[in-house]
C-alpha positions as CSV (number, residue, x, y, z in Angstrom):
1,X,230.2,112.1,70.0
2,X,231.3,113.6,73.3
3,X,235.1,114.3,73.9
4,X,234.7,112.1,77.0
5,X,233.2,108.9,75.1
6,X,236.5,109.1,72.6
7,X,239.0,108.4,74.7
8,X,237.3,105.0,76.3
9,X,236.3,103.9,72.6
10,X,239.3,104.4,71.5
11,X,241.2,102.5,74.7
12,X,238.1,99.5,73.7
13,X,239.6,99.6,70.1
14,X,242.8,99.2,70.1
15,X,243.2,95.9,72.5
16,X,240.3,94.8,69.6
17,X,243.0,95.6,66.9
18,X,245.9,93.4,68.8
19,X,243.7,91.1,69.6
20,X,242.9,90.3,65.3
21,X,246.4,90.9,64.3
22,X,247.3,88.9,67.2
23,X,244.5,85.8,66.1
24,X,245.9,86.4,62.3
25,X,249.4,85.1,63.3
26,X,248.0,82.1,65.4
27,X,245.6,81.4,62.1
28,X,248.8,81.8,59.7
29,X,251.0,79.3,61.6
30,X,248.5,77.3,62.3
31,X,247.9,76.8,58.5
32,X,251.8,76.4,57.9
33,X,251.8,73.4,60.2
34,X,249.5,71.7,59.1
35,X,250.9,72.3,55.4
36,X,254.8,71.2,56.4
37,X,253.6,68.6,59.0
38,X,254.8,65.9,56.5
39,X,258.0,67.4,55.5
40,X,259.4,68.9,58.2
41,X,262.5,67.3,60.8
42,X,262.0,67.5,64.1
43,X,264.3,70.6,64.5
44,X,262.1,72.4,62.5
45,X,258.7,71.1,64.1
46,X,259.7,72.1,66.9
47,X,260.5,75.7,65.8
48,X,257.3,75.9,64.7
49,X,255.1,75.0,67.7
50,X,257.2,77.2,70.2
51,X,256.2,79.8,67.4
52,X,252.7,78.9,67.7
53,X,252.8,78.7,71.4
54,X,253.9,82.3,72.0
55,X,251.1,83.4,69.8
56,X,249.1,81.4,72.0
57,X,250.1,83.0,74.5
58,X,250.4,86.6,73.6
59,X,246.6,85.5,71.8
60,X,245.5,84.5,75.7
61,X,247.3,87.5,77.4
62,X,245.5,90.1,74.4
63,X,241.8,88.2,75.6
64,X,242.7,89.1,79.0
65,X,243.5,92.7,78.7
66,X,240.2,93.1,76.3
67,X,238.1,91.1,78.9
68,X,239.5,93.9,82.0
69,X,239.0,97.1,79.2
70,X,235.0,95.7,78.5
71,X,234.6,95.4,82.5
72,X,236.5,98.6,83.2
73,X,234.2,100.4,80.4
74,X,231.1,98.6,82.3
75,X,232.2,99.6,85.5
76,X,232.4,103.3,84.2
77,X,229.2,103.2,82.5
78,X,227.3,102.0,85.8
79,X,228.9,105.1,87.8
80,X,228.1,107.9,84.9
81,X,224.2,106.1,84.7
82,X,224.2,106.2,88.5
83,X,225.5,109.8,89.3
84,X,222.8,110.8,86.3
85,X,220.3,109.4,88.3
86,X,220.7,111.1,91.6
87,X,221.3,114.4,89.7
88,X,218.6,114.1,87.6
89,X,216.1,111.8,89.5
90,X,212.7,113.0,87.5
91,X,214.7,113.1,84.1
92,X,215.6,109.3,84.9
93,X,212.0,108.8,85.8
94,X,210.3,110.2,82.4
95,X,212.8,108.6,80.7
96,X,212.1,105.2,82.2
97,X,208.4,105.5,82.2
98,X,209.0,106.7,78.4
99,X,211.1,103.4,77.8
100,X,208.2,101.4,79.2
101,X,205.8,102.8,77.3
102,X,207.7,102.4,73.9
103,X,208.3,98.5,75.0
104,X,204.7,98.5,75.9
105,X,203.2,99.5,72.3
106,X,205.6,97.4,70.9
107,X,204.6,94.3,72.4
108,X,200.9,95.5,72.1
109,X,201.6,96.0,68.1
110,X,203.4,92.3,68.0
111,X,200.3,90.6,69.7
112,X,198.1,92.3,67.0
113,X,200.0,91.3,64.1
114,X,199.8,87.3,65.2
């Protein structure tokens, strides 16, 4: 791995990370209201779904900031791939033609094998 590709795989990780433990608790209180539903008083009902709303929440704000990393990371990738290209515009061309070829053998092996 490249020292540049660390830092971005790392910034993809950790909203990934937040985002489980943060789905854990919704799952976890989820599962203790449905298990007290019968006993509990209102008072206590009530606790327990504001609980479950701001995990919810915090659940909803985690997908948000994962969603803008994955499009930020995208974003990047299409500038790197682009400024490659003009660089490098026969590299990008063997490597293409290269790409096609393998695809090309590939499908001509699978229509064989039917």
């Amino acid at each position: 791995m490249t020292k540049q590709s660390m830092p971005a795989e790392k910034t993809q990780e950790a909203p990934q990370d937040a985002l489980q433990v943060e789905l854990q608790a919704l799952i976890g209180d989820a599962e203790k209201l449905l298990q007290h539903a019968a006993d509990m008083a209102g008072d206590q009902a009530d606790e327990l779904r504001k609980h479950i709303q701001l995990n919810l929440q915090r659940a909803r704000e985690t997908l948000g900031r994962s969603e803008e990393v994955i499009r930020q990371r995208a974003v990047d990738i299409q500038q790197v791939s682009e400024t490659y290209i003009k660089n490098n515009p026969l590299q990008a061309l063997g490597i293409a033609a290269g790409v096609g070829l393998l695809i090309g053998l590939l499908l001509g092996n699978r229509q064989h094998d039917k």
